[in-house]
N, C-alpha and C positions, 0 to 999 in steps of 0.2 A: 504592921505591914498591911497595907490596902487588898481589897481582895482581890483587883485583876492581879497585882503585884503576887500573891499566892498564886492564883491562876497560872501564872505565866507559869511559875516553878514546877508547878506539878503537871504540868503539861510537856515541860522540857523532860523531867524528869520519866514522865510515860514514854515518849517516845526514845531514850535511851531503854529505858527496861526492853520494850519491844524489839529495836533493832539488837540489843544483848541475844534475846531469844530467838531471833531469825538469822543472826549472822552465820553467813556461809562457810565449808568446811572450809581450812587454811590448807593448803598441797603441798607440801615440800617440794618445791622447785628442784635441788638436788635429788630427791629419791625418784621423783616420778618417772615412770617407764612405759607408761600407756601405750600402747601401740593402738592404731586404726585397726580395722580387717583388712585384710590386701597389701598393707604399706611396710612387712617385713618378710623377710626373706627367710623360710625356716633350717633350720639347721638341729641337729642330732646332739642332744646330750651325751655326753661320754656316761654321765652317771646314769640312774636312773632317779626320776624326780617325780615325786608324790608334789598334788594342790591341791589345799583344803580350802575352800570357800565357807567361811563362818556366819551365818546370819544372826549380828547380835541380838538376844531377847530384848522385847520391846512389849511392855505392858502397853504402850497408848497406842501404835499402830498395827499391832498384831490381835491375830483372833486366839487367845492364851487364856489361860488361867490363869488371873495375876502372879506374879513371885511379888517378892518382896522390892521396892522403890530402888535398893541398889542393884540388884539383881538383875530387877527388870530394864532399867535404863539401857536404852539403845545408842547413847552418846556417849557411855562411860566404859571401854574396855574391859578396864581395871581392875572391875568389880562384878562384870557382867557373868552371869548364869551360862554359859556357852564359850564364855573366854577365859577373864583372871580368876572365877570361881576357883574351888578344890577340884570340882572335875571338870571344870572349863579346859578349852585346846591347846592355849598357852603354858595355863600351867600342868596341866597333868603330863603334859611331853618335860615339859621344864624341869619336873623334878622324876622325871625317868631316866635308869640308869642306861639306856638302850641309845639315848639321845644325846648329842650334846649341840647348845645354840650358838649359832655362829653369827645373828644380827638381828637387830631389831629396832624396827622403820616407825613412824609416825606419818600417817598421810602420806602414804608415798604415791597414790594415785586418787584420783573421782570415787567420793563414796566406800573409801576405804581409810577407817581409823590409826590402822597398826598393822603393821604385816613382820612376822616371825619369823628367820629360818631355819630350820634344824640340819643335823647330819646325824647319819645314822654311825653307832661307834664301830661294827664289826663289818660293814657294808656300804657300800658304793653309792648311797640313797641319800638325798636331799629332802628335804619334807618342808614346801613353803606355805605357811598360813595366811589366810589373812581375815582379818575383823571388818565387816562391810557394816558399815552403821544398821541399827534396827529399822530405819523407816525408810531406806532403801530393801528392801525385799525384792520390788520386783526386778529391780537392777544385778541383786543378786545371782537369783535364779536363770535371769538370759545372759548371766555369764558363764556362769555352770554350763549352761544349756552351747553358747559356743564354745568354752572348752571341750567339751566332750566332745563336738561334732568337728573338734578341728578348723574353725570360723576363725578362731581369736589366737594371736600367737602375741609375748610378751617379753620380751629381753631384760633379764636383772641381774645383779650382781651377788655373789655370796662369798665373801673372803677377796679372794683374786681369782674366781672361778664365774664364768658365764654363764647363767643357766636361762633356758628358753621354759618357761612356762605354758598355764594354759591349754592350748592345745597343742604343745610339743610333751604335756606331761604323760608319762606312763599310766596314773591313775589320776584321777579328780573326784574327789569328793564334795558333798553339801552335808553340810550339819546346821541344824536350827530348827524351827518353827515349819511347817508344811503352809508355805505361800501359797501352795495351788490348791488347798483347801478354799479361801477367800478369793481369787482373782485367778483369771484365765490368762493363757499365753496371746499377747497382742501378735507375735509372729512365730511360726513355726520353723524347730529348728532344718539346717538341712545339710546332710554328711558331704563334709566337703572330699576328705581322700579316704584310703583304705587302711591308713595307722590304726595297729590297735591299742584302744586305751579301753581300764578298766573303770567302770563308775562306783562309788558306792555312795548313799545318800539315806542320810540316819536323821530322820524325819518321823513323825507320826503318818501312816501307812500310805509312805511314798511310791511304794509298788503301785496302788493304785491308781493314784493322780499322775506319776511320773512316767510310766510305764509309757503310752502312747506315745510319748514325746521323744523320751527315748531311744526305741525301737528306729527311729529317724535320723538318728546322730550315730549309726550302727555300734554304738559303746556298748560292751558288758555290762550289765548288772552285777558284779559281784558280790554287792550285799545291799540291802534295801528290806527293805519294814512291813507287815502285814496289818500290823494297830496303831495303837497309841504305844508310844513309848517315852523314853525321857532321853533323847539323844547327846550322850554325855563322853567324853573324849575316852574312856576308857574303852568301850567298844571299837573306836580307830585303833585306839595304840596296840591293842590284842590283833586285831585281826591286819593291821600291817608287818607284825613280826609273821605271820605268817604268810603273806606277799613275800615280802623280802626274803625267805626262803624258800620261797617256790612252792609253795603246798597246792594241792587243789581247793576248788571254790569251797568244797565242801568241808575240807577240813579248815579253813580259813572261818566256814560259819560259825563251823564248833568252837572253835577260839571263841568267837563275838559273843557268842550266845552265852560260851561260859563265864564272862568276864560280865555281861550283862546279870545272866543268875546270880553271881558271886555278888554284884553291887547292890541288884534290886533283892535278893533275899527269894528268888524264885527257884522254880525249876527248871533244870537242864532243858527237858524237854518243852514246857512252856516257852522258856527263852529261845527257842531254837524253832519254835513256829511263829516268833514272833519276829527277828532278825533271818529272812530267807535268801537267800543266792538263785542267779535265774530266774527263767524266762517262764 
């Protein structure tokens, strides 16, 4: 073989690898539900419906301490430290007896890999996840940011039941990585009505970085972080059984904090200056 004749191959062949590595998320045209701001009409859940926005780990675009390559992959669900892990979102509700899943999406919208739904088995509560790829972050967090404030409203399906997301949900949470550790908000959020929604956001000390921003979107802090921690689904799943029966914030912490202790091999009280409620 002559050598432009090599040439050629492995230049074909480069630029396949590269467009492999850059090719764009796929959307499932059927799941997708995006809604604009403005362009929906809101409406009132009969249930009550929990949103968990998931920012998957990401060794290459996040400011972390590596995990491990499957772990840390921000393109792989499946595997990911925040998702199909042991105490990943997905499955730690997955294999809760408290839960049971009613559907689950592949790309159902921009920047989102996988979205989960649950029902809660004793109660009137929906719990929708979703997986936002790792190197969307900041995409992540100014969703959070207009759910909370009521910005962003989302129409999906679950079974034969309509449920409004976003900013029609009862509570919104963030789980992952603290983005605003690394980057600033390019716009600040701003309270659209007077719905109350609860926030919780289990981040390495999200109170801090989150807090201002916050305070703007008039949402509750219900549970939110003072340090480093390892923001891991068992602290959601504890401290929404106690949502769902109406506890106060405070007893709601103690749930977090214990299931926190219980996981990290700490103490009560450590765990519970570490996981704080309010302002």
């Amino acid at each position: 073989m002559s050598n432009k004749r090599i040439f050629a191959v492995v230049f074909l062949a480069s630029i396949l690898c590269l467009c492999g590595c850059t090719q764009a998320q796929k959307i499932d045209p059927a799941a997708q539900t995006e809604t604009k701001p403005g362009t929906i009409a809101k409406i009132k859940n009969e249930a009550r419906v929990i949103h968990v926005l998931v920012a998957l780990c990401d060794n290459e675009t996040q400011g972390i301490v590596p995990v491990s390559a499957s772990l840390g992959n921000g393109e792989d669900p499946q595997k990911n430290l925040y998702w199909g892990a042991a105490f990943g979102v997905k499955t730690f509700f997955g294999k809760s007896a408290s839960w049971t899943k009613v559907s689950e999406t592949n790309n159902p919208k921009e920047n989102v890999l996988q979205r989960i739904i649950f029902k809660h088995k004793r109660q009137n509560v929906y719990l929708v996840a979703d997986a936002y790829r790792g190197i969307k972050m900041k995409e992540t967090i100014d969703d959070f940011f207009a759910a909370v404030s009521g910005q962003k409203l989302e129409n999906i399906t679950a079974g034969d039941v309509t449920l409004q997301i976003a900013g029609s949900s009862n509570l919104i949470a963030f789980v992952g990585h603290n983005g605003l550790m690394d980057f600033d908000l390019k716009t600040e959020p701003e309270k659209k009505d007077d719905d109350k929604r609860d926030a919780i956001i289990l981040a390495c000390a999200s109170r801090n970085y989150f807090a201002k921003h916050l305070k703007k979107t008039g949402a509750n802090p219900l549970l939110w972080t003072s340090n480093l921690m390892a923001p891991e689904a068992y602290i959601l799943h504890d401290a929404l059984e106690g949502w769902i029966n109406n506890e106060t914030a405070q007893q709601i912490q103690i749930r977090a904090a214990a299931a926190y202790a219980k996981y990290q091999k700490i103490g009560q009280k450590s765990a519970q200056n570490l996981i704080v409620t309010g302002w």
